[in-house]
C-alpha positions as CSV (number, residue, x, y, z in Angstrom):
1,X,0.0,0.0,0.0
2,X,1.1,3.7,-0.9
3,X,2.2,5.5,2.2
4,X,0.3,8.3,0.3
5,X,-3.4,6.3,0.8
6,X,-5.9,5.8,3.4
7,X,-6.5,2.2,4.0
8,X,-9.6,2.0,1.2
9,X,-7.1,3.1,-1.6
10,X,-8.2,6.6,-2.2
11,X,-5.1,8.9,-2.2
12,X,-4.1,11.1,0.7
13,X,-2.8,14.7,0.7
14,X,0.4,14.9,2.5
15,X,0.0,15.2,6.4
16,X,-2.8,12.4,6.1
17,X,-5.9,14.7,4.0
18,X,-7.9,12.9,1.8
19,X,-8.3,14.6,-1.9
20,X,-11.7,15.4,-2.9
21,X,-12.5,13.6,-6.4
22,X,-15.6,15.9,-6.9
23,X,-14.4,17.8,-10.2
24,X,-13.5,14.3,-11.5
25,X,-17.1,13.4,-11.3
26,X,-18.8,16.1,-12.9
27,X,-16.5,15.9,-15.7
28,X,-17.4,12.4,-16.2
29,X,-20.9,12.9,-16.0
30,X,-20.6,16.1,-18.6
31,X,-18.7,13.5,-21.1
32,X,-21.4,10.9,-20.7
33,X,-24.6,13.8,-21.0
34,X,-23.1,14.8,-24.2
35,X,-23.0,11.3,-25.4
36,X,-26.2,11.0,-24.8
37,X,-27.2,14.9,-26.6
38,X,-25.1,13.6,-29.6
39,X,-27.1,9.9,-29.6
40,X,-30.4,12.0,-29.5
41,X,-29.1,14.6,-32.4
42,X,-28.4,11.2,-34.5
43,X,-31.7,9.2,-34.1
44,X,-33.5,12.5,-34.3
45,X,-31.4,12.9,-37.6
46,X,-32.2,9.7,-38.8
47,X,-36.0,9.9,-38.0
48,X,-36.5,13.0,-39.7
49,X,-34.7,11.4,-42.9
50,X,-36.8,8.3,-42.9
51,X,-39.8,10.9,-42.1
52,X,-38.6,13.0,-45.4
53,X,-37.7,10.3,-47.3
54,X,-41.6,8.7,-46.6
55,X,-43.2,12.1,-47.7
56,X,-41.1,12.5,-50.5
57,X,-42.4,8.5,-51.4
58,X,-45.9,9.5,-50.8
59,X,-45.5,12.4,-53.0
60,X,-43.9,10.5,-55.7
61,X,-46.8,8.2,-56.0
62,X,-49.2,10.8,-55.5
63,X,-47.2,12.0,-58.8
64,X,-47.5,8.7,-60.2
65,X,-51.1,8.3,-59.7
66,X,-52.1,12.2,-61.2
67,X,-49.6,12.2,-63.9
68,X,-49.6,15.7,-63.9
69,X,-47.8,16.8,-67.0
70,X,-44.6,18.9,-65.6
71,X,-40.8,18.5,-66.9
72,X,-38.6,17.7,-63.8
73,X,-34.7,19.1,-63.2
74,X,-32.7,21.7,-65.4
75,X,-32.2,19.3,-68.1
76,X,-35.7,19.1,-69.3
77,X,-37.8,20.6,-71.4
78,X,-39.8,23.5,-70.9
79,X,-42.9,22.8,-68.9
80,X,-44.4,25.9,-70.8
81,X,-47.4,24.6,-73.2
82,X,-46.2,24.5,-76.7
83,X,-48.2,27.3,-79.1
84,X,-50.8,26.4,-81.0
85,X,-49.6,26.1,-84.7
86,X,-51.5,27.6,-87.3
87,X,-53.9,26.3,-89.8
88,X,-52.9,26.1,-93.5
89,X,-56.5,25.9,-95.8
90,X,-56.5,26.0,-99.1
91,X,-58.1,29.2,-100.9
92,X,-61.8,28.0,-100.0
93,X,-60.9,27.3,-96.6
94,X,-60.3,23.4,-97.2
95,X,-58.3,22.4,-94.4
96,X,-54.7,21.3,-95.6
97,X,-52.9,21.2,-92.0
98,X,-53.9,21.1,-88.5
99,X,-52.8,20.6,-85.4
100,X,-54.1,17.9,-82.7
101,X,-53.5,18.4,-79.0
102,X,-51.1,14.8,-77.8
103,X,-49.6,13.7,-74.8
104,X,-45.8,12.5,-74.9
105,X,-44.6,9.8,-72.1
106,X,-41.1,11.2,-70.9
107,X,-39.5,9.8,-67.2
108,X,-37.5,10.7,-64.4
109,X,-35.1,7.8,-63.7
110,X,-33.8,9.2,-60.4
111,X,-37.7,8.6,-59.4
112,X,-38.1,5.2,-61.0
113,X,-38.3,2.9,-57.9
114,X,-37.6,-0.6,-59.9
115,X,-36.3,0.0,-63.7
116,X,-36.9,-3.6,-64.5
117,X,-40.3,-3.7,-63.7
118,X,-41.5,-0.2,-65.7
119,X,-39.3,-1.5,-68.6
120,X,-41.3,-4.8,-68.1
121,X,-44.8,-3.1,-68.2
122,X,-43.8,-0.2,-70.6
123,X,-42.8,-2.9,-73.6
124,X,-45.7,-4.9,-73.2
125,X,-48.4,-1.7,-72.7
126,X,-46.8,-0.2,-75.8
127,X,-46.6,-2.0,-79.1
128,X,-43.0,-1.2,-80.4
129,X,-41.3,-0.2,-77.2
130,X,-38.5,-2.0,-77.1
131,X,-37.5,-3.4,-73.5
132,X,-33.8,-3.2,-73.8
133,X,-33.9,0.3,-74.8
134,X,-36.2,1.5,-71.9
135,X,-33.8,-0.2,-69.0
136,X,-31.4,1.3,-71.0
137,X,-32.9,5.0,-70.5
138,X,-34.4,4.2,-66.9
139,X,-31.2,3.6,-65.5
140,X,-29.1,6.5,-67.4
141,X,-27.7,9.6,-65.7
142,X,-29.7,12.6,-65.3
143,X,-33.3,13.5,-64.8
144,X,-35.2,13.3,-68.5
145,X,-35.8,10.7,-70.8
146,X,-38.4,10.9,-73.5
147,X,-39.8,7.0,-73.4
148,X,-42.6,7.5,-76.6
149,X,-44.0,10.5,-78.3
150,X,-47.1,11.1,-79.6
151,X,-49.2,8.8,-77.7
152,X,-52.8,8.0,-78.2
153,X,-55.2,8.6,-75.6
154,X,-55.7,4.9,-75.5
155,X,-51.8,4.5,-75.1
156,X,-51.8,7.3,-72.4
157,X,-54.6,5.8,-70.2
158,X,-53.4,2.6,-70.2
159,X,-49.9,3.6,-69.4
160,X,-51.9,6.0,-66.9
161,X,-53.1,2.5,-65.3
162,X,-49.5,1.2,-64.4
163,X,-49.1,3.4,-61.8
164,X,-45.5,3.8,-62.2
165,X,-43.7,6.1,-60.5
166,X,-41.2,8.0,-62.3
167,X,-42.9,8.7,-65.1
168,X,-45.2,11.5,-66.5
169,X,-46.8,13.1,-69.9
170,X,-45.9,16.4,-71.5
171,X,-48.5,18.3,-73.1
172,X,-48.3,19.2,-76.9
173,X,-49.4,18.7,-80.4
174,X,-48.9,16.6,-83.7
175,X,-49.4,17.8,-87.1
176,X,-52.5,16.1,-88.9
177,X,-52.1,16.6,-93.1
178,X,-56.0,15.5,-93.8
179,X,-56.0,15.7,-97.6
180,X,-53.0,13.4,-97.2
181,X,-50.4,13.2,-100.3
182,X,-52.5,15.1,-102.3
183,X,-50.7,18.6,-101.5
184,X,-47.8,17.0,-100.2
185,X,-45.1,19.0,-102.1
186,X,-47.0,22.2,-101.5
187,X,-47.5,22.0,-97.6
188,X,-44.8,20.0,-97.0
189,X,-44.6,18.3,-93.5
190,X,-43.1,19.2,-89.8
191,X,-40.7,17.2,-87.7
192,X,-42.0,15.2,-84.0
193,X,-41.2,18.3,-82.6
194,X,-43.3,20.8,-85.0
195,X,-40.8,22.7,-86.9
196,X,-41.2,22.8,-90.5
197,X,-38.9,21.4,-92.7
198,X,-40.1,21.0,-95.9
199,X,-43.0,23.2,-98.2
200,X,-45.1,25.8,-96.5
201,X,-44.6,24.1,-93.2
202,X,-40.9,25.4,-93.8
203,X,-41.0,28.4,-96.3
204,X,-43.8,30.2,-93.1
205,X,-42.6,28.7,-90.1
206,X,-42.4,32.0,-87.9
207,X,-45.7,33.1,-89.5
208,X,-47.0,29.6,-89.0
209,X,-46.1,29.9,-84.9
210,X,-46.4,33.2,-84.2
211,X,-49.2,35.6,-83.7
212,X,-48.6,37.6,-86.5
213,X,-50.4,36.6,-89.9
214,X,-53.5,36.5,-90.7
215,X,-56.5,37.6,-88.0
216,X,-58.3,34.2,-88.9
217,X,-54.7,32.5,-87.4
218,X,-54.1,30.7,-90.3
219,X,-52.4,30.7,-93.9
220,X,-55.1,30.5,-96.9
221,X,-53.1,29.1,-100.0
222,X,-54.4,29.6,-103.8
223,X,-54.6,26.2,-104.1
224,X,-58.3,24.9,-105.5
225,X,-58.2,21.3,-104.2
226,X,-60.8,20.8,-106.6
227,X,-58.7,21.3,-109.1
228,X,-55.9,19.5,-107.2
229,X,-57.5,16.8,-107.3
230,X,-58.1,16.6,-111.2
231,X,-54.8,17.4,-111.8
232,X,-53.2,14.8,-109.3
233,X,-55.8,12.3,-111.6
234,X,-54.7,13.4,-114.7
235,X,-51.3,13.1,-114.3
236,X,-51.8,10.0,-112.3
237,X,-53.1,8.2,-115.4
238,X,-50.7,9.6,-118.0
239,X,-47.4,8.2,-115.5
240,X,-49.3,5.0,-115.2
241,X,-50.3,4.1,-118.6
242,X,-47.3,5.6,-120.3
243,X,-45.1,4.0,-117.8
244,X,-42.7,7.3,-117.4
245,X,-40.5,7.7,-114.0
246,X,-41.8,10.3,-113.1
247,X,-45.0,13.2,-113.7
248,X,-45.2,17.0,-113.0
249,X,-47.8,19.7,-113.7
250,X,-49.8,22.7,-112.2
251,X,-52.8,25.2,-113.0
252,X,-52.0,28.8,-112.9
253,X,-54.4,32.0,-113.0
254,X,-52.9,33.9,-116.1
255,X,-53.7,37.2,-114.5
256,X,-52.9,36.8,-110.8
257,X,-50.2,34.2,-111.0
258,X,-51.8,31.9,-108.6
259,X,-51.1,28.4,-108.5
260,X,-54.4,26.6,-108.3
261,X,-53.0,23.7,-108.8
262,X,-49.6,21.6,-108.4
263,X,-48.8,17.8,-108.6
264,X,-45.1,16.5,-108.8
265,X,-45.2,12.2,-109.2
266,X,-44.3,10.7,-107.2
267,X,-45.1,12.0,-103.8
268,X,-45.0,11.1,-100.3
269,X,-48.0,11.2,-97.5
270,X,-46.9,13.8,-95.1
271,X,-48.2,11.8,-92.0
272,X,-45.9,9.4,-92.6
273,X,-42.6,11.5,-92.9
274,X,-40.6,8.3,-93.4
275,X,-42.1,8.4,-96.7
276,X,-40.4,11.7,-97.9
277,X,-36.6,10.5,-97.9
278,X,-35.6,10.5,-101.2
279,X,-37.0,10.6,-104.6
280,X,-40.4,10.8,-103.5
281,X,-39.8,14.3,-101.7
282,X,-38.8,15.5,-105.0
283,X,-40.7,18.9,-105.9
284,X,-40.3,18.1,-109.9
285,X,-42.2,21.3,-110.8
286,X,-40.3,24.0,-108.5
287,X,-37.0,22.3,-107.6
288,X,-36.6,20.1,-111.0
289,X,-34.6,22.0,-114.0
290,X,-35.7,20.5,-117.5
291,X,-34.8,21.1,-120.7
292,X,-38.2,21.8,-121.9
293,X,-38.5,21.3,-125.7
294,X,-40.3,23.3,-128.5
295,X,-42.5,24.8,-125.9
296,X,-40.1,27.5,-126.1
297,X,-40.6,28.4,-129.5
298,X,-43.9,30.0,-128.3
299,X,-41.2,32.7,-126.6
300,X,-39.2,32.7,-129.7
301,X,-42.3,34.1,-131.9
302,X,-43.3,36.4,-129.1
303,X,-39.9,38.3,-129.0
304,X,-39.8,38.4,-132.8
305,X,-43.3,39.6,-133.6
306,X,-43.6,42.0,-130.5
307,X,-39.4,43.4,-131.3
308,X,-40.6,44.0,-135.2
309,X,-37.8,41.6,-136.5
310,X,-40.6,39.8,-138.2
311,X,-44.7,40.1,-139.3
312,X,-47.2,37.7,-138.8
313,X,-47.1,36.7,-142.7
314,X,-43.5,36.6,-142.5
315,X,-41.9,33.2,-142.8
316,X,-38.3,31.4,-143.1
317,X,-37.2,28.9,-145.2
318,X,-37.0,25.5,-143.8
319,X,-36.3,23.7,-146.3
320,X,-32.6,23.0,-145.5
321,X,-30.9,22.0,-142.0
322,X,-29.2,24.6,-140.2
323,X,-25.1,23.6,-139.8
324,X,-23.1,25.5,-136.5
325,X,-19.8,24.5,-136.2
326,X,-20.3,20.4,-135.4
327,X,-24.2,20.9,-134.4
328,X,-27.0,20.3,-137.2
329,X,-30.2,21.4,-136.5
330,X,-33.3,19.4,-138.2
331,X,-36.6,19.6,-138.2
332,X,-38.9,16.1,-136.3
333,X,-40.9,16.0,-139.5
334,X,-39.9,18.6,-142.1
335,X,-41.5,20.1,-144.3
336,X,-38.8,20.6,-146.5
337,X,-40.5,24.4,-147.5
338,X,-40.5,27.7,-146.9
339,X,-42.8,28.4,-143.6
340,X,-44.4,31.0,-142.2
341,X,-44.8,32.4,-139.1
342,X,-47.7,29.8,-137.7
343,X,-46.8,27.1,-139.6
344,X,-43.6,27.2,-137.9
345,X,-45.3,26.9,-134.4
346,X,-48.3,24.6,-135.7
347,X,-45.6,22.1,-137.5
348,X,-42.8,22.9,-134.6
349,X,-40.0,23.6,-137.0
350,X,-36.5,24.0,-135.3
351,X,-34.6,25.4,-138.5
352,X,-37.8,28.4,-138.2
353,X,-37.6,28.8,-135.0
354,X,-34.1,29.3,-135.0
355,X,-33.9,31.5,-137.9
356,X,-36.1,33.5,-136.1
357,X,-34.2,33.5,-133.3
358,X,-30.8,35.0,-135.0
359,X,-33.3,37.9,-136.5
360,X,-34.1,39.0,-132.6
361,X,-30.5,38.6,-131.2
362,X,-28.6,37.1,-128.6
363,X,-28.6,39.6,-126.5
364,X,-32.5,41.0,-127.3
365,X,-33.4,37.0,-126.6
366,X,-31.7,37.4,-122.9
367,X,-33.3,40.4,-122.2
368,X,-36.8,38.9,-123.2
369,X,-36.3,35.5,-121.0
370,X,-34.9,37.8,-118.3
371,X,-37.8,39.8,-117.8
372,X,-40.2,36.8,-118.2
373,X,-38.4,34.9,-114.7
374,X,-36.8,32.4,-117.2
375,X,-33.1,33.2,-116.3
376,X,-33.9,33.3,-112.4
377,X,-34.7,31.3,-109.7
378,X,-38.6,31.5,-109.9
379,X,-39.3,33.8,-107.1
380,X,-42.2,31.4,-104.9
381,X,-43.3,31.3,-101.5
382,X,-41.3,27.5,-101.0
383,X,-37.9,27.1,-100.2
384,X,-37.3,23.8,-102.8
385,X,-36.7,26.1,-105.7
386,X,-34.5,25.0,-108.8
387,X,-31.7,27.4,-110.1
388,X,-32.2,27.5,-114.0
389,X,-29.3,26.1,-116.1
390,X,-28.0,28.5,-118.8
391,X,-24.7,28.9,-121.1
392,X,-22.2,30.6,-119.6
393,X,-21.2,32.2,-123.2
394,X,-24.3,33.2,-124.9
395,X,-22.8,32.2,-128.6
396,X,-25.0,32.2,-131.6
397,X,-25.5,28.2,-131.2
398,X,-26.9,29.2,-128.0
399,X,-29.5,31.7,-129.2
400,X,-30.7,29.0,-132.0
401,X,-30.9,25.8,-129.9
402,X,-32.3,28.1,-126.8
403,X,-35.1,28.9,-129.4
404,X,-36.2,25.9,-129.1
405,X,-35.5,24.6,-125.6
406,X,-32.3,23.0,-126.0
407,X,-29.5,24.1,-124.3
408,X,-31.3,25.6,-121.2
409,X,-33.1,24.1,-118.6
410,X,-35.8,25.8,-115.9
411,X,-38.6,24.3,-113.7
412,X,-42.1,23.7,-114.9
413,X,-43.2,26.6,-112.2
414,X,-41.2,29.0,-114.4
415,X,-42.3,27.8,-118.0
416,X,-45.8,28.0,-116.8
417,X,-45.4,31.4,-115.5
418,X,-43.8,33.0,-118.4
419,X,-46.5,31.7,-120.3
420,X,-48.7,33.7,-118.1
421,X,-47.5,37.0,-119.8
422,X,-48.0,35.6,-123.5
423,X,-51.7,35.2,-123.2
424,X,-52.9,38.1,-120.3
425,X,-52.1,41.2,-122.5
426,X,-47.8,40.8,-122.3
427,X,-47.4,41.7,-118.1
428,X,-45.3,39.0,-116.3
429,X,-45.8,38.8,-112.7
430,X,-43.9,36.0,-110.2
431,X,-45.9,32.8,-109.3
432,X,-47.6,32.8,-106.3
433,X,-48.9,30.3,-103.9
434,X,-50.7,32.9,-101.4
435,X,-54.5,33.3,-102.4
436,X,-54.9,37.3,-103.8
437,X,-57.7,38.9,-102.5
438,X,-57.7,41.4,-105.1
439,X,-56.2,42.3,-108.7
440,X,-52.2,41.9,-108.4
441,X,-51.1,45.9,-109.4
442,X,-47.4,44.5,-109.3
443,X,-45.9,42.8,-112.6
444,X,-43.8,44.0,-115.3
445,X,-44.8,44.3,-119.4
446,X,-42.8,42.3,-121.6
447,X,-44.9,42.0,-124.5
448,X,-47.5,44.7,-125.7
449,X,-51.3,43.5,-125.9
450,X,-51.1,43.5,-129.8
451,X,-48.5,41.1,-129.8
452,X,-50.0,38.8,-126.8
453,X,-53.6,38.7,-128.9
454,X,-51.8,37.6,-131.9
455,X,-50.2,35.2,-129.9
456,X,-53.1,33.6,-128.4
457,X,-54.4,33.3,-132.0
458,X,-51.3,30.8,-132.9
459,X,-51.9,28.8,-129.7
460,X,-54.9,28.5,-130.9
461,X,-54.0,27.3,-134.1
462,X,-51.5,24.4,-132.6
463,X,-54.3,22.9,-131.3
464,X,-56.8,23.5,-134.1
465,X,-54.3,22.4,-136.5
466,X,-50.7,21.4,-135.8
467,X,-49.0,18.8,-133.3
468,X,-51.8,20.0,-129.7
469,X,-54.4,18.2,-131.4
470,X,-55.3,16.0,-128.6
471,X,-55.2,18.5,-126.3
472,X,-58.7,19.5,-128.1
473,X,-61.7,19.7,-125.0
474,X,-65.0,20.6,-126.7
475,X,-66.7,23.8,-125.8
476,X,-63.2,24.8,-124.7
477,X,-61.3,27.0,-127.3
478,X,-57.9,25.5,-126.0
479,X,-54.6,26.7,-127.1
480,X,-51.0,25.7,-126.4
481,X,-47.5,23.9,-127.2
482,X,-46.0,20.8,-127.1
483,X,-42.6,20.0,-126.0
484,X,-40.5,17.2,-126.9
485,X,-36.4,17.1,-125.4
486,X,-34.1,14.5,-124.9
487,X,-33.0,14.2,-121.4
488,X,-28.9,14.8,-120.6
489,X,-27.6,11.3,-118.9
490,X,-23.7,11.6,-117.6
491,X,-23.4,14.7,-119.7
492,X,-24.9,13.6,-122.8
493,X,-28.6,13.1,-124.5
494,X,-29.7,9.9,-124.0
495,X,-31.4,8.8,-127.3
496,X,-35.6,7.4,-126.5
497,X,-35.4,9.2,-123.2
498,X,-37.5,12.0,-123.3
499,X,-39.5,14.5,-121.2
500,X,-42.7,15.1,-123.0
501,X,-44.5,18.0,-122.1
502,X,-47.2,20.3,-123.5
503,X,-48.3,24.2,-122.2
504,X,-51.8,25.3,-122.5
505,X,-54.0,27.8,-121.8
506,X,-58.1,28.3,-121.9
507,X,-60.3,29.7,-122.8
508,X,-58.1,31.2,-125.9
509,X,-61.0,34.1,-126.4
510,X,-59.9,35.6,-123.1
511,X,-57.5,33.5,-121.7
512,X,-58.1,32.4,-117.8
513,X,-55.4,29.7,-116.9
514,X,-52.3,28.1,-118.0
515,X,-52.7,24.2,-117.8
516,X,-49.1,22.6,-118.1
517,X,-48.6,18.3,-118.0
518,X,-44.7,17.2,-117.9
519,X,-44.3,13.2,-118.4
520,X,-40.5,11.8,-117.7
521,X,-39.4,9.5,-119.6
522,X,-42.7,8.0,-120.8
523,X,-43.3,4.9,-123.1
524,X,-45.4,5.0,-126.3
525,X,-48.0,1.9,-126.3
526,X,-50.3,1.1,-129.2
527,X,-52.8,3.8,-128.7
528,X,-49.9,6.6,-129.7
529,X,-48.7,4.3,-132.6
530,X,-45.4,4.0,-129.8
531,X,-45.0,7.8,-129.7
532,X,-44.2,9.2,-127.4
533,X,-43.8,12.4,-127.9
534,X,-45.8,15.8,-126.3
535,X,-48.2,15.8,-128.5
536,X,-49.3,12.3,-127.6
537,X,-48.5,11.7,-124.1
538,X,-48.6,15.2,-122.7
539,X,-51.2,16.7,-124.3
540,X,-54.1,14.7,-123.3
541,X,-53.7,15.4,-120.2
542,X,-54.1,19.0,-120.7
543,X,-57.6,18.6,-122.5
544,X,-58.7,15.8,-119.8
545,X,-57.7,18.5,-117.5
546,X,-59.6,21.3,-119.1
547,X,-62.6,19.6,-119.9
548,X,-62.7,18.6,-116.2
549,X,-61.8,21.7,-114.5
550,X,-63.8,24.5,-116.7
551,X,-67.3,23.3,-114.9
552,X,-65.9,23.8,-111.6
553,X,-64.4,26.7,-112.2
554,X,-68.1,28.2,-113.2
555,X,-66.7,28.4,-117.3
556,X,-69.8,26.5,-119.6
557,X,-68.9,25.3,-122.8
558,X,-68.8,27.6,-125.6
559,X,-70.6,27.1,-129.3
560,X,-71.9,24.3,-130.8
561,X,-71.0,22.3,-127.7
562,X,-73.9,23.2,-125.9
563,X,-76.7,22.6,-128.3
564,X,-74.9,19.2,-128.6
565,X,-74.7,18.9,-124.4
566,X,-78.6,19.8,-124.8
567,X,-79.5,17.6,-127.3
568,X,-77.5,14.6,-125.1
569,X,-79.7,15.5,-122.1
570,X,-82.7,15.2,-124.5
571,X,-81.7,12.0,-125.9
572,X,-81.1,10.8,-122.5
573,X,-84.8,11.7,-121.5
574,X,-86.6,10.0,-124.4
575,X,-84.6,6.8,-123.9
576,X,-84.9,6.6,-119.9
577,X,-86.1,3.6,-118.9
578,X,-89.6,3.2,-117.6
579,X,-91.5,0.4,-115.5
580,X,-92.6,-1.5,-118.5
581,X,-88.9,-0.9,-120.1
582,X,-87.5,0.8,-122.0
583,X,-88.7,3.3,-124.6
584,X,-85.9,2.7,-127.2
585,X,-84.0,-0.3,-128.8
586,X,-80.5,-1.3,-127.4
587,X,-79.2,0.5,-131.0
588,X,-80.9,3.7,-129.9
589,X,-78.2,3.6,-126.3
590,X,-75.4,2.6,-128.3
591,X,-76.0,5.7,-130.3
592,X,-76.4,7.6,-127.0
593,X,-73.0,6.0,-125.5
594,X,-71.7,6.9,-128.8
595,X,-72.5,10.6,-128.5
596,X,-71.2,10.4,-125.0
597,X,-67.8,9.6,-126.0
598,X,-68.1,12.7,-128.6
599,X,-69.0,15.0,-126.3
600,X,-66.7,14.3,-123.4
């Protein structure tokens, strides 16, 4: 034992006093009561997390059970509702795009509670939903996943019935095209998010999803999809039973400039958007460049008569080919003959035409196709529009084969509209595909009235009389041109490939529209004794067109057409049938089918 402690063991001052252990002891007891604070802080700590961690659960599958469309964290989308996008109707208010409201399924995977099962449910709820790639999402980085867009309501209620949690719909819209692939190449088509990229949809996108524009909040086209649809038939038929590659054509107002009308074959159906990649998104008749044949040589005849270089009775002598250099230029079927003026359209003689053309000029023959839009981009409200192909010397080889639509290529949107200006007094004004709501003051003369009326007049006479024949529609005084070319192939013509075309207009008294039918590469068959050429494959089209069209434009047949349309409906009358039969013999309807055929 220490001589420094009392007999117990507890240590002695010197001189025998105890020492008091008192401080000691409520030391120790401080350590052990903050112990016990600390202890407390942590379970409280650890309740409250269990407690927030139970509320945020409960919110979560309050979520899950709402679905209330929101777009969780920074990295997703705006939660904002998407505007409305405009309506695009055509110029009777025909509805040609619209906008439907949708839901889109997107997810939070830092919410998803078991990945495996919602990919489980998800790929069997939703037909094409691939399992794999919905783990694959669910269990990515970051707080927004798009899972499906565009839902269904069906899709959306049944994925509403999963309960998941995690996952939620976004508000928006899809774009609906109801007349289909019928104006496909005019409206064009949005992407899954709604921006335009192709057509109108593109070419008017800020008007289109803004608030400026029209007060009605939509964009009224000239388009008549009455007469869209005739044309769309037309040129339907003709690429079908011709077998060509491809078919192109539109209706314009000769005085406005307004496309009424515009097909390019073959097309796509913009609510399938897959459908547009490649050839079918083609727009042949604003993007396409064509060499476009002896409809050219209506131009060529304009610039002559209307500059004074030659008269109406004047003629050429075509009885000879024409020899440039290395180029000969021949005539299809010559006449071997001096030829005047309209024989030279109605018989479509190159050695004329380019006679003619080394009368006006080279440089008086730019300055003519520069004024009528032929040298230009054509300036239209889309943004798929062709750049024109033209020599870069203008030589005097150029000015002849250029006379007759060799050795320069445009779009059928700017043949059609130069051809405007030849039969509506001589003004030229740019294609437009925006309905006018009054007379167009803008424009430019290029030909003086005389010289358009005389025009009309030999339009006229290529269909009375020359190679438009069959582009004849009774009651319909139609006039016009056909085009034959041979189509450039790795630099050089390709012999038998051809794009056939011919360019109307009606009614030739006082000329309304321009009617124009392209055919690629089409295939002669029995009925065109294996031409086929414009004036066989092309212009048919234009008549079928015309005769279909004129009624619903309010135009009635002209002449002796409607004593003959009368004297069908009479016919029709007396041999209706009645109950006891009827009144005529079966030669007496075969007559009346006959008559039918004449008058159609």
């Amino acid at each position: 034992m220490s001589e420094n402690a009392t007999p117990h063991g507890r240590p002695m001052l010197p001189g025998g006093a105890p020492v008091r252990i008192e401080g000691n002891r409520k030391q120790a007891l401080e350590t052990s009561r903050n112990r016990l604070l600390v202890a407390g802080a942590v379970f409280a700590l650890a309740f409250l997390g269990i407690g927030i961690r139970l509320v945020d659960l409960g919110l979560v599958e309050h979520r899950a059970a709402t679905r209330v469309a929101h777009a969780p964290a920074e990295t997703a989308t705006p939660t904002k509702a998407p505007v409305r996008r405009a309506d695009i109707v055509d110029r009777n208010g025909v509805l040609l795009a619209t906008s439907l409201p949708i839901a889109s399924l997107y997810a939070d995977p830092a919410e998803i509670l078991d990945a495996e099962e919602a990919a489980d449910k998800l790929s069997k709820t939703l037909p094409g939903l691939g399992r794999a790639e919905v783990l694959q999402k669910l269990r990515g980085g970051g707080r927004f996943v798009w899972l499906r867009r565009n839902l269904s309501p069906a899709d959306q209620h049944a994925v509403n019935r999963l309960g998941l949690p995690g996952l939620a719909f976004r508000a928006g819209e899809q774009r609906v095209y109801p007349q289909g692939r019928l104006v496909s190449h005019v409206v064009g088509l949005t992407d899954i998010d709604g921006r335009g990229i192709a057509g109108i949809e593109r070419y008017f996108e800020k008007s289109l999803t803004a608030d400026a524009g029209e007060p009605s909040g939509r964009v009224t086209l000239s388009l008549d999809i009455r007469l869209q649809n005739i044309l769309y038939q037309e040129l339907a038929a003709a690429k079908r039973t011709f077998r060509a590659i491809s078919a192109a054509g539109l209706v314009l107002d000769a005085h406005s400039g307004e496309v009424m009308a515009l097909v390019s074959l073959p097309d796509y159906d913009p609510n399938a958007p897959e459908d547009a990649l490649g050839d079918p998104g083609f727009n042949r008749v604003t993007k396409g460049v064509y060499e476009m044949g002896s409809t050219f040589k209506l131009f060529t005849a304009a610039m002559a008569l209307d500059s004074g270089k030659v008269k109406l009775a004047g003629g050429y002598d075509a009885s000879k080919p024409i020899r440039v250099a290395r180029f000969t230029i021949n005539d299809y079927h010559g006449k071997n003959r001096w030829l005047s003026v309209p024989e030279i359209l109605i018989h479509s003689s190159n050695i004329g035409a380019a006679m003619m053309a080394m009368d006006v000029g080279g440089q008086t023959q730019q300055k003519y196709l520069e004024r009528l839009g032929i040298l230009r981009q054509a300036s239209v409200e889309l943004p798929e529009v062709g750049v024109p192909l033209i020599p870069a010397t203008w030589r005097d080889i150029n000015t002849m084969t250029i006379s007759y639509g060799h050795g320069i290529a445009v779009s059928p949107l700017q043949l059609g509209a130069a051809a405007t200006a030849l039969v509506n007094g001589g003004i030229a004004r740019a294609p437009t595909l925006l309905r006018q709501d009054g007379p167009r003051r803008d424009g430019e003369r290029v030909f003086s009235a005389d010289t358009s009326r005389k025009m009309r007049g030999l339009m006229r006479l290529v269909v009375q009389r020359g190679t438009g024949k069959n582009a004849q529609a009774d009651g319909y005084d139609v006039g016009g041109k056909t085009g034959t070319a041979e189509k450039i192939v790795g630099g050089r013509y390709k012999k038998g490939a051809l794009v056939s075309s011919f360019l109307g207009a009606f009614p030739m008294r006082d000329p309304r529209f321009v009617v124009l039918a392209v055919l690629d590469e089409p295939k002669g068959n029995k009925q065109t004794m294996n031409y086929a050429t414009g004036g066989w494959v092309a212009a048919p089209v234009v008549g079928n067109v015309v005769r279909r069209i004129a009624p619903v434009l309010g135009l009635p047949p002209a002449g002796d057409a409607v004593t003959r349309l009368a004297r069908l409906r009479a016919h029709r009358d007396e041999t209706a049938e009645t109950p006891t039969g009827p009144r005529k013999t079966d030669g007496g309807r075969a007559r009346l089918r006959g008559q039918r055929v004449a008058v159609n």
